[in-house]
N, C-alpha and C positions, 0 to 999 in steps of 0.2 A: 479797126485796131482795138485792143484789148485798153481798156481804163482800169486804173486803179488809183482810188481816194478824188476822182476825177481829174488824174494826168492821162494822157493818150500815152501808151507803152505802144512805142518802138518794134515792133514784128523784129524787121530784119536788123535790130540793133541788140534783141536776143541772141540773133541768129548767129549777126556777125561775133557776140561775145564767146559765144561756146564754140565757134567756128576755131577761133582764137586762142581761148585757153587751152583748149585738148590740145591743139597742132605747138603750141608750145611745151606740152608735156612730150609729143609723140617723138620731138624732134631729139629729145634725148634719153626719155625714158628706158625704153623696149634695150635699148643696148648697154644699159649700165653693167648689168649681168656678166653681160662678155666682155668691158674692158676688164669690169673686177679679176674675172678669170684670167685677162691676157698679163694682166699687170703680176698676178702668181698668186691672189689668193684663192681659198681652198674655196671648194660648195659650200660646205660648211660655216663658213665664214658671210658669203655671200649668202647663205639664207639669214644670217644673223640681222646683217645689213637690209635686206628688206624688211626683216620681221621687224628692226626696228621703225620702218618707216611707219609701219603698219599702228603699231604698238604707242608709239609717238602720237600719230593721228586718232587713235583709241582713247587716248588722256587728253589733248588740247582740244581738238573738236568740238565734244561738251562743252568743255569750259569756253571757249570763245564763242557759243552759240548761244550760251545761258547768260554771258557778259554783256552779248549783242540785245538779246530780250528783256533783259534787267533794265539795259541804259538805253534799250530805242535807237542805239548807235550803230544800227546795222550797217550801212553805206560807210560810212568812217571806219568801219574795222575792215571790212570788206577791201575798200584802196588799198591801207596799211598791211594786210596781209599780201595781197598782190604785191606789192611792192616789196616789201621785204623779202618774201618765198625768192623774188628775180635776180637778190642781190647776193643771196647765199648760192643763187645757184653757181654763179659764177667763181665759185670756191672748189666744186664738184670734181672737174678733174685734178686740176692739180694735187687735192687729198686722196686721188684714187690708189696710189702707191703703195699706201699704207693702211692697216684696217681701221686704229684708232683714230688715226683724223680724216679718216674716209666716216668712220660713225659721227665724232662732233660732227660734222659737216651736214650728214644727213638728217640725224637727230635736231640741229638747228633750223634747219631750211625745212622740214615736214612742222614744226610747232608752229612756226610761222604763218605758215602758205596754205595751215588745214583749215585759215575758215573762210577762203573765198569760193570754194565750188560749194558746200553744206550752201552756203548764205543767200549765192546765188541763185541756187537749186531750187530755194524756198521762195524765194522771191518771183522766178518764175512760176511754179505751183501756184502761188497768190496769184498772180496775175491770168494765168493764160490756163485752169488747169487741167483741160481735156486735153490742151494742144502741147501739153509736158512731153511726148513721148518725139510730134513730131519735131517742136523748137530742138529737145535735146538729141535727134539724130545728127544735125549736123556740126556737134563735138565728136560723132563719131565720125562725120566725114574728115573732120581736119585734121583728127588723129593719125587716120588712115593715111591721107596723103601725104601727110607730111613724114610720118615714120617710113612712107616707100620712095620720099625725096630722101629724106636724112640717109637711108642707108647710102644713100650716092655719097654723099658731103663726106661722110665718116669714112668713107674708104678712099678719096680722091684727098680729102682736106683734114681728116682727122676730127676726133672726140669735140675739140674745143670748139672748130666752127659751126657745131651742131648745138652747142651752150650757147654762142652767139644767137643764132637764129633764134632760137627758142627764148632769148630776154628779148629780142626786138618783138615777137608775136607778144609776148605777155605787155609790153609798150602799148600794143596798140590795144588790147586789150583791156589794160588799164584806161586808157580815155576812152572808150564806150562805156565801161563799168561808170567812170566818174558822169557823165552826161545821162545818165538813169536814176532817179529821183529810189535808190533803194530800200529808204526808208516808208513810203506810201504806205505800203500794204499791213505795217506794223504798226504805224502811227494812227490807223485806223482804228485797232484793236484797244489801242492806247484813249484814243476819247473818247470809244465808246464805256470800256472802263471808267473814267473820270464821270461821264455823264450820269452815272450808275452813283455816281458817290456826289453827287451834287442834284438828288433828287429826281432824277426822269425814274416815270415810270410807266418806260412803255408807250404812252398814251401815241396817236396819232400826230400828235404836235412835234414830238421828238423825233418823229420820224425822216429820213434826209427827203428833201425834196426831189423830185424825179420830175420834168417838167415834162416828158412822154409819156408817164405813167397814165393807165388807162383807170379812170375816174369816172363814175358811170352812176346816174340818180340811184341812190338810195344803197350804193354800197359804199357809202364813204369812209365805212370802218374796215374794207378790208384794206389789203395790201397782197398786189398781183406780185408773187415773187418768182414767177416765172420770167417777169421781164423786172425785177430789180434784185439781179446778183449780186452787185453791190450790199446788200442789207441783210449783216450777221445780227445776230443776238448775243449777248455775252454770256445769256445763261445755257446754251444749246450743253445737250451731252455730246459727249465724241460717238462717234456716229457706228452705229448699228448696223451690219452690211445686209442686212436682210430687213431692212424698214421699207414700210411701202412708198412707191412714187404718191403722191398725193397734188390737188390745186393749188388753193387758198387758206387759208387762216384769215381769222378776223385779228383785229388787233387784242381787242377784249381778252381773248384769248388765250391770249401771252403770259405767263405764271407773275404773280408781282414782284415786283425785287425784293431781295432777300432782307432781312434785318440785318443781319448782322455782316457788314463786308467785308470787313478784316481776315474773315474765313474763308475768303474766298481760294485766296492764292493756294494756302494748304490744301483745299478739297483740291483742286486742278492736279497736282501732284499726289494725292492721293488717286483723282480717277486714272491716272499714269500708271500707279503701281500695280495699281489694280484690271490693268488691262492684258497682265501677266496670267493671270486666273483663267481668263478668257481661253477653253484648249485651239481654237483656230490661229489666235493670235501664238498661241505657244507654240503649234506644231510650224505657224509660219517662221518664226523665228529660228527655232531650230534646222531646218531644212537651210534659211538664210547663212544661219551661222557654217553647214559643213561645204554651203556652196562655196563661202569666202575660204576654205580651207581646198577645196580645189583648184580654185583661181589662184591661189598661192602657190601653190604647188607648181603649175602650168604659165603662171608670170614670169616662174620665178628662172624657171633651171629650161622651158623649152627650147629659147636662144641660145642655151649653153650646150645641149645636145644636139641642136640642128649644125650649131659649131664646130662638134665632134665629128660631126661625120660629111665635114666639107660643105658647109654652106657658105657664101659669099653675101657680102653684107647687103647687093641687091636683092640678094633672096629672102633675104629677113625681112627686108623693108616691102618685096612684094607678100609675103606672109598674112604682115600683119596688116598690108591694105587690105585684101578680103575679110582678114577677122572683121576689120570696122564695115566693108560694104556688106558683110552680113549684118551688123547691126542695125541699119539702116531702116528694110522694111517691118523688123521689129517693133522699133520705137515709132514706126510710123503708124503700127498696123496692131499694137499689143492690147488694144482696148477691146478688138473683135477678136483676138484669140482668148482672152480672158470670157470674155461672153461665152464663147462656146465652149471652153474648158475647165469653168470654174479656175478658182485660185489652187485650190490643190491639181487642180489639171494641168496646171501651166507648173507648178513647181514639178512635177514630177514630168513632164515633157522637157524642163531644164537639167534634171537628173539623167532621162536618157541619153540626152545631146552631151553630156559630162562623160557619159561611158562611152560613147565611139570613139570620142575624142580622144581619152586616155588608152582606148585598146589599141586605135591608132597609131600612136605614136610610141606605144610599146614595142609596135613592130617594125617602123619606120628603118629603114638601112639606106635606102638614096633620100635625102635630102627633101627633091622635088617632089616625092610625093603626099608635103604637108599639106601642099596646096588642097588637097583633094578635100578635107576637113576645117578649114580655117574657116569658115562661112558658118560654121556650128555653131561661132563664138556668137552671131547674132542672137543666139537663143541664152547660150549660157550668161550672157552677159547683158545684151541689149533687152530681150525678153523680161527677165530676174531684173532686172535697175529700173527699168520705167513702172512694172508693177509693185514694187518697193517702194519707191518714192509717192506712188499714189496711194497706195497701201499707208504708210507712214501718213500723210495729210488724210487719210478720211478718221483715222484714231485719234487724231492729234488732239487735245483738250484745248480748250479757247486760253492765245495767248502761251499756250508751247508749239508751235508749229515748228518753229528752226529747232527747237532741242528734240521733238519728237523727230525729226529729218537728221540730226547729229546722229541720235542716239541709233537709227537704223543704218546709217553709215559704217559704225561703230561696231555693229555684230558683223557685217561683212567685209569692211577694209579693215577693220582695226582687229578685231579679235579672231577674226574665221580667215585673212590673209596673214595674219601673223602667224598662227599655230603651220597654216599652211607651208609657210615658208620656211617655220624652222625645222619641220618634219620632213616637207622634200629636202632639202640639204641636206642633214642626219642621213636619210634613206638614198641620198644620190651617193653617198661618199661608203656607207655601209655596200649596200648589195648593188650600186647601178645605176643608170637611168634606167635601162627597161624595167627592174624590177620597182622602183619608187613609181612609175607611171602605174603601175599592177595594180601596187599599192591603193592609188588614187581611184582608180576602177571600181577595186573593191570598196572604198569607201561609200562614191557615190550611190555604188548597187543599193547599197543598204538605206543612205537618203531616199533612193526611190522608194524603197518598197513600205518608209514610212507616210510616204504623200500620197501613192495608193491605197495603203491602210484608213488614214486619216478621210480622204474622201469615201472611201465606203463606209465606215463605221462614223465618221460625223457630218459628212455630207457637205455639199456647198452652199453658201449664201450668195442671196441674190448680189450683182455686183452691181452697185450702183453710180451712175455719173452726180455729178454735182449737183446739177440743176434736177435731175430726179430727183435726189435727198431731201432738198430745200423748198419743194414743193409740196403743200398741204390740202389736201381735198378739203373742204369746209360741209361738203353734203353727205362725207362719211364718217357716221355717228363715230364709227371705230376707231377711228384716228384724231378724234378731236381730245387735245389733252385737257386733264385738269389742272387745280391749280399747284399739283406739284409737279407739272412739267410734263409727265406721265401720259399714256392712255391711261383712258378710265379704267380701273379695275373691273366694273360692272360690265364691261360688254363683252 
């Protein structure tokens, strides 16, 4: 099992949390769309309604991520937003009748409820973070099945016993979440910090004990950090995707703490801003941002067009099961398709999966033949979010890891699903759904041809696992730093 701060983390108490939280979104999510419609508002309206959810989660996320990192109170915010997010929801239908207190409604229950998946997300990355892809498939499985239970509940029992189920999943979800020590992996970063300001420096005394650790005559300065994952440094930069794997490091070796530490915080948020400069980080961003502007689009109005044209709410619900079991071997399997596709390879292998999709269902006239495409979303979606979330922790600056995990949230649900949403509305209610899917097509086209551009003319970096990063050859002259952190300039 996975330790962190020296607690044993719970495998299958990951498992069961994101099992849980998705299957309590999935149970009412996917169909909001279509009551909105059946109740009589317009597209238009109802992209308003997502976009606000989107746009809501775009402004508080940060902020309860940055609040979380401030006061160390990650676990405590974490409950309290589960619990509240469970309490609004149950307000959902009954405002569905109306637009305005269909928006308080939602605009309430998304400010609340945005910082328990960011917090959690982060918490797993901390803990387990090669195994992020496969713990977080089985949010997609609960998704899955329970969105292809719910459409039963919702056409036999109606909107509201589908709110029901979905507060009891979040119930039980809440007491795993509460029984997980969520603060660990932050509280670490926190005395290693303190330690930093109370005089360590560095030396091997400082160092945590490992009572396996391989200790061997006459290397007793170094430290094997292949076998102590455990042991950051607070000074490390945000990490370089093209740095080589290396062994060991001596301790000696370690740059000396800084004079002055008061400066520390601001550089950290300065090496943030600065990772905008970076054009890989730029061009990933950007490609992130028009991916959430597709996914907007296809959230938002495809339930409402399968609607149209005679779907039964078991068909939604078997729909969107295969959307999640295509996510499945994605997240299980995204670490080797990254290896062999670079990063701009895999964004633009999600840009193509974006276009069959949308040509798809531009032409779609029976109903059942979405099934045929719904396994795509594993790419679009499952693919795109597990290497984003590792993407986001390998940049992360020491001590922003949840806001750096907010803030990518934040380009693809917040800003890239908002624009999404209120564009397909506008264009559903202007020319269509076939021609607002067109639309979407063509947007994608053009995302691809900048992630093929971008890998040919800037090329890929090596993609690195953790434990490659954090490993230091000691017999390569070339990778030994000096004392500002750096390789040596001379070699």
């Amino acid at each position: 099992m996975p330790q962190v701060e020296g607690h044993v983390v719970s495998v299958w108490k990951l498992k069961g949390a994101y099992l849980l939280l998705y299957a309590a979104i999935g149970a009412y999510g996917p169909f909001m769309p279509v009551l909105y419609k059946q109740e009589g508002l317009l597209e238009s309206q109802i992209g308003l309604l997502l976009a606000a959810t989107s746009a809501v989660t775009t402004l508080s996320t940060p902020l309860w991520c940055v609040w979380a990192d401030a006061t160390q109170a990650h676990k405590a915010i974490v409950l309290l937003s589960c619990a509240l997010g469970s309490a609004f929801r149950l307000f959902l239908i009954p405002a569905a009748s109306r637009f305005a207190t269909a928006m308080l409604v939602t605009v309430c229950m998304t400010a609340v409820y945005s910082a328990t998946l960011p917090l959690f997300d982060t918490f797993v990355v901390h803990s387990v973070f090669e195994e992020y892809g496969p713990m977080r498939k089985y949010g997609a499985v609960g998704f899955g099945l329970m969105v292809a239970v719910s459409g039963l509940i919702v056409t036999r029992f109606g909107y509201m016993a589908a709110i029901y189920v979905s507060v009891s999943f979040n119930a039980m979800a809440f007491a795993i979440l509460a029984s997980l020590d969520l603060d660990a992996p932050f509280r670490r970063a926190h005395v290693q910090h303190a330690n930093e300001h109370d005089g360590h420096d560095g030396s091997e005394s400082d160092m945590p004990h490992r009572p396996d650790a391989d200790v061997r005559a006459g290397d007793d300065n170094l430290v094997d950090e292949s076998e102590s994952e455990d042991i950051e440094f607070a000074d490390r930069e945000p990490l370089v995707l093209n740095e080589q794997p290396r062994l060991k490091r001596k301790v000696s070796d370690f740059p000396p703490r800084p004079e002055h530490f008061e400066e520390e915080p601001v550089s950290r948020w300065i090496k943030m801003l600065r990772l905008g400069q970076d054009p890989h980080v730029a061009v990933f961003v950007f490609v992130l941002l028009f991916s959430g502007i597709a996914n907007g689009m296809i959230e938002g109005f495809l339930f409402v067009r399968l609607s149209e044209l005679g779907a039964s709410g078991w068909l939604l619900g078997l729909s969107r099961l295969l959307m999640c079991a295509g996510e499945v071997p994605f997240f299980e399997y995204n670490d080797s398709i990254v290896r062999a596709l670079g990063i701009f390879g895999t964004l633009a292998f999600v840009q193509a999966a974006y276009i069959v999709r949308f040509t798809t269902y531009s032409l779609l006239t029976n109903p059942m033949y979405v099934l045929l495409v719904e396994v795509l979303h594993g790419v679009t979606f499952g693919s795109l979010w597990a290497l984003s979330t590792q993407f986001g922790r390998l940049i992360a600056p020491p001590k922003l890891e949840a806001t750096t995990q907010s803030l990518i949230s934040v380009v693809h649900w917040g800003i890239g699903f908002t624009a999404g949403s209120i564009l397909g509305g506008h264009l559903y209610v202007l020319w269509g759904a076939v021609n607002m899917f067109r639309c979407g097509a063509m947007i994608v086209a053009c995302t691809l041809t900048i992630a093929l551009l971008a890998k040919a003319c800037l090329g890929e970096r090596e993609y690195c696992t953790s434990r490659e990063r954090r490993v230091v050859d000691v017999e390569d002259d070339e990778h030994v730093p000096s004392h500002t952190g750096r390789a040596d300039d001379s070699t």
